[in-house]
N, C-alpha and C positions, 0 to 999 in steps of 0.2 A: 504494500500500500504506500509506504512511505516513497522509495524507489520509484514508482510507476508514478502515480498519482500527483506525488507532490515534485516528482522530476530534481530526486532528490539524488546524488549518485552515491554510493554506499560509505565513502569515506563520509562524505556529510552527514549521512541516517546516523553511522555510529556514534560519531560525533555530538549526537544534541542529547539536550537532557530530556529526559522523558516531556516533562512540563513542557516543552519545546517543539514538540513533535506534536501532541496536544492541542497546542497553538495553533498550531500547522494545518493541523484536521479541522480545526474547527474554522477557521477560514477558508479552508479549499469550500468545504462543506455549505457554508454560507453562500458563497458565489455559486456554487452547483444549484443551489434551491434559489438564489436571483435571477437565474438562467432559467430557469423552470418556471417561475411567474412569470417571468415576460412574456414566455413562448405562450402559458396559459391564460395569461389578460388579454394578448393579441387574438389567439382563436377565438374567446370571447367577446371581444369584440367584434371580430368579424362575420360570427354566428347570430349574433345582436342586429349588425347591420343587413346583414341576410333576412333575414325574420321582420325587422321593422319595415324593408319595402315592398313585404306582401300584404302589409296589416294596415288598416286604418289609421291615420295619424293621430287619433283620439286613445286609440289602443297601441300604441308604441312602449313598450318596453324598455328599461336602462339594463347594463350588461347584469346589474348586480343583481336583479329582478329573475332573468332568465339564467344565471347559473349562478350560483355560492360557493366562494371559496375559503377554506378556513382563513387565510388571511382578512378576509374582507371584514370580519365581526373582532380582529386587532382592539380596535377603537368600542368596541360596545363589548366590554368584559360581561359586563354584568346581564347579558343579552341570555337568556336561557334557551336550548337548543331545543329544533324543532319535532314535533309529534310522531309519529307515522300519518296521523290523519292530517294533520298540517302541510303535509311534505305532500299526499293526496290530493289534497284539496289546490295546495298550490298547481302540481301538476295537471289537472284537472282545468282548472283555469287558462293556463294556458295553449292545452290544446281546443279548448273554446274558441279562446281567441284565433287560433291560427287555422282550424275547422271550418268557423264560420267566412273564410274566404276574406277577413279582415270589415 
């Protein structure tokens, strides 16, 4: 891991201190999952913009609306997680919306 991953060459790995290496992981780590929302707000977005110009503009949709990502509820800690029958119901709605030809 440390060798491949963090493009580390073997004198270096041995070289660090544990705490170090550590360090190491959890920044690669970091950037891996900021690569990963991008690519995932981007398809998001453009599944959003797919969808809203088949739908009435009255019935438009925001990205956050049409798919949930654990980042997105960051900010609303205290936001308690959704039902089965919520999650139903939301789904349900939407294809309403996109059913009825907008």
């Amino acid at each position: 891991m440390g060798i491949a991953c963090l493009r580390l060459s073997p004198a270096e790995f041995w070289d660090m201190l544990p705490g170090q290496y550590f360090d190491a992981l959890t920044i690669y780590y970091r950037e891996k999952r900021s690569d990963q929302r991008f690519v995932a707000e981007l398809f998001r977005m453009q599944t959003t913009d797919l969808l809203n110009i088949q739908i009435k503009k009255s019935q438009r949709l925001k990205p956050g609306e049409l798919w949930r990502f654990p980042w997105d509820d960051d900010d609303e800690a205290d936001k308690k997680p959704m039902t089965d029958d919520e999650i139903r119901k939301h789904n349900e709605e939407i294809m309403k919306r996109f059913s009825n030809g907008g």
